[in-house]
C-alpha positions in Angstrom: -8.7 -10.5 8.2 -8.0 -9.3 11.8 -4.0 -8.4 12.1 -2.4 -11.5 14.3 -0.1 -10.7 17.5 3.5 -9.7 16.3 6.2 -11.1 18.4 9.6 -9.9 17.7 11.7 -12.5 18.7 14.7 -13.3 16.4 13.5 -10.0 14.1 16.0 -7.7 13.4 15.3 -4.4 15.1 16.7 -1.0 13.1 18.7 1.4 15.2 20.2 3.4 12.4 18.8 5.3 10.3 18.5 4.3 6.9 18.7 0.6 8.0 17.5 -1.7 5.6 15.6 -5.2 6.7 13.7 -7.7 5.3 10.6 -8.9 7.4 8.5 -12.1 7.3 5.4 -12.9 10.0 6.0 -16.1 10.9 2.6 -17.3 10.6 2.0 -15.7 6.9 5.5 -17.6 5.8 3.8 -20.8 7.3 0.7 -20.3 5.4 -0.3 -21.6 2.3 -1.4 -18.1 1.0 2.3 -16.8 1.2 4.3 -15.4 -1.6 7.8 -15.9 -1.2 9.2 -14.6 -4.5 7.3 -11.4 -4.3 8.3 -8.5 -2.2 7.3 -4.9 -1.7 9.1 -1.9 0.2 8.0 0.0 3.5 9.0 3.0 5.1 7.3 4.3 8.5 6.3 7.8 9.6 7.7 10.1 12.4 8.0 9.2 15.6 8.8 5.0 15.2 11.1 3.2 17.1 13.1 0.7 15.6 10.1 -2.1 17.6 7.5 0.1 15.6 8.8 -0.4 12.5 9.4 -4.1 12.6 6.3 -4.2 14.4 4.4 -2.2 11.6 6.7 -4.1 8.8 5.5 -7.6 10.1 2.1 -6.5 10.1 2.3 -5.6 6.2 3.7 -8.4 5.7 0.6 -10.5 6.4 -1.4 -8.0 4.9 -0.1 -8.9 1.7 1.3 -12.5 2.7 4.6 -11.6 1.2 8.5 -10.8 2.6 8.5 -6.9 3.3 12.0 -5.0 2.5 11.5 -2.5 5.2 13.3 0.9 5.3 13.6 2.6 8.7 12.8 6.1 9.6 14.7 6.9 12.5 12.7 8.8 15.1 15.1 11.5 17.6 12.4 13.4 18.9 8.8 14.9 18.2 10.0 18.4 17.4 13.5 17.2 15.5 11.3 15.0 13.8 8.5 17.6 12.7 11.8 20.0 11.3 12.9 16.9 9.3 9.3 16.6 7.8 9.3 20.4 6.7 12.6 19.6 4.9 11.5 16.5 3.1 8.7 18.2 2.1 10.9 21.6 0.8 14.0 19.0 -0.7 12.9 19.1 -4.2 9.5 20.9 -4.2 9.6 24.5 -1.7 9.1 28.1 -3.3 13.1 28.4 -3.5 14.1 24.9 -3.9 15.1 23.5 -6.9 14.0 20.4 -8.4 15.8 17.1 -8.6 16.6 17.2 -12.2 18.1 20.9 -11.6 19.7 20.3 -8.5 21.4 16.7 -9.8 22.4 18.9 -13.5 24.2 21.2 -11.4 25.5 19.2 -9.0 27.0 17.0 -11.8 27.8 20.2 -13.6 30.0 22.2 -11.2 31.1 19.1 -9.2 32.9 15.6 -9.9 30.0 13.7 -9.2 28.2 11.4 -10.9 24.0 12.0 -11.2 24.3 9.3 -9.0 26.0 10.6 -6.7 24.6 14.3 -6.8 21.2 12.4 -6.0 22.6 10.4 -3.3 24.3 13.6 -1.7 21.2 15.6 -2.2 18.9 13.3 -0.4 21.6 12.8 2.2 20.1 15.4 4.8 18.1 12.3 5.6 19.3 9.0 5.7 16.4 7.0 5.4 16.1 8.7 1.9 19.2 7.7 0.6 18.7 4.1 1.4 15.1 4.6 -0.5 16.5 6.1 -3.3 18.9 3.0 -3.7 16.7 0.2 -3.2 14.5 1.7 -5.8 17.1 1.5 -8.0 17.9 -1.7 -7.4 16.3 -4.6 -10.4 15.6 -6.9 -8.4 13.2 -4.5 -6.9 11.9 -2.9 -10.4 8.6 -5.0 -9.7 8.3 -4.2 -5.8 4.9 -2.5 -4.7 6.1 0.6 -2.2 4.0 1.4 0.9 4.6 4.4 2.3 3.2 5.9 5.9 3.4 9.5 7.3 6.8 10.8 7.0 7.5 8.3 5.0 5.4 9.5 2.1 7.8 12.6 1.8 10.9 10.4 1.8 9.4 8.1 -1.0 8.5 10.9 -2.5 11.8 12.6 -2.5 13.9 9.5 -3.0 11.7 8.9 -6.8 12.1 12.1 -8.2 15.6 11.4 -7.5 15.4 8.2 -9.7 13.6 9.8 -12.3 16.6 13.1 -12.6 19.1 9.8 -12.6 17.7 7.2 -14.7 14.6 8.8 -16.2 10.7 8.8 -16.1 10.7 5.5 -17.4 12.4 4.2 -14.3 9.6 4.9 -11.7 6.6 4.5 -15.2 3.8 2.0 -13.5 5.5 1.7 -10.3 2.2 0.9 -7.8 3.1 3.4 -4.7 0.6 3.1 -2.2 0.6 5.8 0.6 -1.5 5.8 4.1 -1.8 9.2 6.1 0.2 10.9 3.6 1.3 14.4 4.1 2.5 14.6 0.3 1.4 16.8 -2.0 3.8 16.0 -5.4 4.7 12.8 -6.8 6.7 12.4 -9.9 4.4 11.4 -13.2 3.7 7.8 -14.2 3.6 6.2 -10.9 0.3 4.5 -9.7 -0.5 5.8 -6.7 -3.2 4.7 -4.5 -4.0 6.8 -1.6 -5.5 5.9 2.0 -6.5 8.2 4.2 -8.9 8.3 7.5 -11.1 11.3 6.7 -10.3 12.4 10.2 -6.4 12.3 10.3 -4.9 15.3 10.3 -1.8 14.7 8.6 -3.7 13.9 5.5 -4.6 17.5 5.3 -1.6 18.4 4.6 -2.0 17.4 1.7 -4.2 19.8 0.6 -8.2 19.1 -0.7 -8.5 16.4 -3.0 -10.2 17.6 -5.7 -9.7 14.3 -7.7 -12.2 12.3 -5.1 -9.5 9.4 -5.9 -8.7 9.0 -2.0 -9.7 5.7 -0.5 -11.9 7.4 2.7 -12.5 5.5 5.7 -14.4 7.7 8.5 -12.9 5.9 11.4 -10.9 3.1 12.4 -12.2 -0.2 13.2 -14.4 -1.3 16.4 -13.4 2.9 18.0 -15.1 5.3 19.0 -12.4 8.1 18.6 -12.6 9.3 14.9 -8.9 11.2 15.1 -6.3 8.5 14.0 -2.9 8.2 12.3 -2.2 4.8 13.4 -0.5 2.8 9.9 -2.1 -0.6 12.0 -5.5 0.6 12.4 -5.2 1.3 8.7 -3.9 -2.5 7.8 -6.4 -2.9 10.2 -9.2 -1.7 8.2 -7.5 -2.7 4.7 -11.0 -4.4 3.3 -12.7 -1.4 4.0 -10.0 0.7 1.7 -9.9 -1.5 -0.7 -13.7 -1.7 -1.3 -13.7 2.3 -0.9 -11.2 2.5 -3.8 -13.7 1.5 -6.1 -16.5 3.1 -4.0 -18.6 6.4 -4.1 -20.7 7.2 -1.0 -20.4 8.8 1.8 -22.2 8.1 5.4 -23.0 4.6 4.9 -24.5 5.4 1.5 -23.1 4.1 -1.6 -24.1 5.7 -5.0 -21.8 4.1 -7.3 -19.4 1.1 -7.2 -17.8 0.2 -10.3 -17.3 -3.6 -9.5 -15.7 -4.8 -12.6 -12.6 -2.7 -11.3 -13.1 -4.4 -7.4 -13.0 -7.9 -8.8 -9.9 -6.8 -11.4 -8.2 -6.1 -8.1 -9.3 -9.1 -6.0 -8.1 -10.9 -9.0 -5.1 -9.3 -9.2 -4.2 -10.3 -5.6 -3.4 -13.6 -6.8 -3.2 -16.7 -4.1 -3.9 -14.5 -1.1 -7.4 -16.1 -0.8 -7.4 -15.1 2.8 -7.2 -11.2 2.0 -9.9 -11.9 -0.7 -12.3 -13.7 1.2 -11.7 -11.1 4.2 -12.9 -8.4 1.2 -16.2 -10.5 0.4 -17.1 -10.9 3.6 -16.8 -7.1 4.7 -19.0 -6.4 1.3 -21.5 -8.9 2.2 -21.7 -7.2 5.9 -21.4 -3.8 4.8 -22.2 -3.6 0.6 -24.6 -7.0 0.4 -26.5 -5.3 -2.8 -22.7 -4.9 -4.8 -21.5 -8.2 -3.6 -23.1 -10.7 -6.0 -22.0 -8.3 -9.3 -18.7 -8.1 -7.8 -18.3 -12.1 -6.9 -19.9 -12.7 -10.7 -17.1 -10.5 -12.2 -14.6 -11.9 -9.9 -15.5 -15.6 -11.0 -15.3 -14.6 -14.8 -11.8 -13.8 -14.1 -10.9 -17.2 -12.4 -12.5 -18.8 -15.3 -9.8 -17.0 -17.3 -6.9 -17.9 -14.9 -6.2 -21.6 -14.3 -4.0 -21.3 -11.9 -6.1 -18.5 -9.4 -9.1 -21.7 -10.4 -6.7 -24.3 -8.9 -6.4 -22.3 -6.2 -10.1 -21.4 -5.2 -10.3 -25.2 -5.8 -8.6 -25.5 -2.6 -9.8 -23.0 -0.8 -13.7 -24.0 0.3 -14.8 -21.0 2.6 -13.6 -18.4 -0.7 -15.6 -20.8 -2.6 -18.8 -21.3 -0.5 -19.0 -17.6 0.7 -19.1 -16.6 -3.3 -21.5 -19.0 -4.1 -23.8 -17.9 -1.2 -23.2 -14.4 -2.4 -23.9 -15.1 -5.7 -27.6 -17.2 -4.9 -28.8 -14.5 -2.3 -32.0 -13.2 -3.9 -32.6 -13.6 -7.5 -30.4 -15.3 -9.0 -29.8 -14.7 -12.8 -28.6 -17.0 -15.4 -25.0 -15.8 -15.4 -24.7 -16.1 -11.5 -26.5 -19.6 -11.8 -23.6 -20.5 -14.3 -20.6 -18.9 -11.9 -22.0 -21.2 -9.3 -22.8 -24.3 -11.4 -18.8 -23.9 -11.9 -17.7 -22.9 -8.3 -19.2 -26.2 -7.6 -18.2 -28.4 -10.0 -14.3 -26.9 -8.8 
């Protein structure tokens, strides 16, 4: 699912910071795949002009064929921007800072403000993460997946452990947060986080070693020959081979474990974006050809529970044809025989 050209005509382009926008790709709103009723939020990195972040905002948004409520980071300069990083990542977490629950109690306590407004005041340093902290808090965005890049990791960061001293842990419980070169190290409890990361980008290491193994790896970006990226498009770039990673252990070309009963929950769980699905089987049949036919088998036990993702498939031949091929290459068991006996009789 290569990313199309992005053409900023008629797209509104941030110049403040904090500004808040909602994005479309034209193309992904004309296609059949496109969800218009569900949304998810974006903030950039460090160093993005107000072009790169509708640029990068666009591109998400035919990643996950869905409007993209972007929030912009405004970039002044390399080195203002690297201070404004250090302070993100100091606001609530440093050796002698305190934490948003004790800096909103005391705010609240020895002021007139409300927790609200202690948050918004405290995050107020940087813009971008006051405008975070309030879309976040807005209902109609309870639901919204957040994707986060660079810099914008520590914002997010910031601006939910704000929502959690206001409103509680059960504000920001189950919210899916997923975070690409990402310099941050905490992250309130009860989010699901899913992290990407290019084994060689630096700004991951800031992070510190992940001793959990949970990061999704890639080892470099797509069709390059320099390993050292931080790019957030060459990561949409290369979002089949994250996604399969996710569920993934190996290293060097080598997989020793896949659990694909969790792969096809998530290709499931993608819904109507067939396109992104079919762009996931293809790179396992290229890349994983020995996981693809358990994975397409417990993917079509799914649709068999799901009329509507069934209707869908229905319509949607090349998802259809590649899972049946996947699911006759070699032997072919009786369970695969039935998944295709019912792909075809769609």
């Amino acid at each position: 699912m290569a990313l199309p050209k992005i053409d900023l005509e008629g797209m509104p382009i941030p110049s403040v910071d904090g500004a808040v926008n909602t994005y479309s790709h034209p193309e992904a709103k004309a296609s059949k795949y496109f969800n218009e009723s569900r949304k998810v939020l974006f903030v950039n990195g460090m160093k993005n002009s107000g072009e790169d972040h509708a640029i990068s905002a666009l591109a998400l948004s035919w990643v996950q064929m869905c409007p993209v409520i972007g929030v912009y980071n405004q970039s002044v300069s390399g080195w203002a921007d690297f201070k404004q990083c250090i302070a993100d990542k100091d606001q609530f977490n440093g050796p002698l800072s305190f934490s948003a629950q004790t800096t909103v109690g005391l705010r609240t306590l020895f002021t007139n403000q409300t927790s609200v407004e202690a948050a918004r005041r405290a995050l107020s340093r940087n813009r971008a993460q006051v405008s975070m902290f309030d879309q976040l808090r807005l209902r109609s965005n309870r639901r919204c997946e957040i994707f986060a890049h660079s810099q914008g990791n520590l914002i997010l960061s910031n601006a939910l452990q704000a929502v959690v001293a206001v409103d509680g842990p059960q504000a920001v419980a189950g919210r899916v947060v997923n975070t690409f070169g990402s310099p941050s190290v905490n992250w309130p409890p009860g989010i699901i986080k899913r992290e990407h990361g290019f084994t060689f980008d630096p700004v991951t290491w800031l992070a510190g070693f992940d001793s959990t193994w949970e990061i999704s790896k890639v080892g470099m970006p797509k069709d390059s020959s320099n390993p050292i990226t931080h790019a957030f498009l060459e990561y949409l770039d290369c979002d089949p081979a994250f996604v399969v990673n996710r569920y993934r252990w190996g290293g060097l070309g080598v997989t020793f474990s896949m659990d694909e009963e969790g792969l096809a929950k998530c290709l499931a769980q993608m819904g109507g974006n067939l396109g992104r699905v079919r762009s996931i089987f293809e790179y396992l049949e290229e890349n994983h050809s020995s996981d693809s036919d358990d994975v397409a088998l417990a993917y079509v036990d799914l649709v068999k529970k799901d009329p509507a993702l069934a209707r869908a498939i229905k319509f949607e031949p090349p998802l259809r044809n590649l899972l049946i091929k996947l699911l006759n290459a070699g032997w072919t068991s009786d369970d695969e025989q039935a998944a295709i006996d019912y792909l075809k009789a769609l």
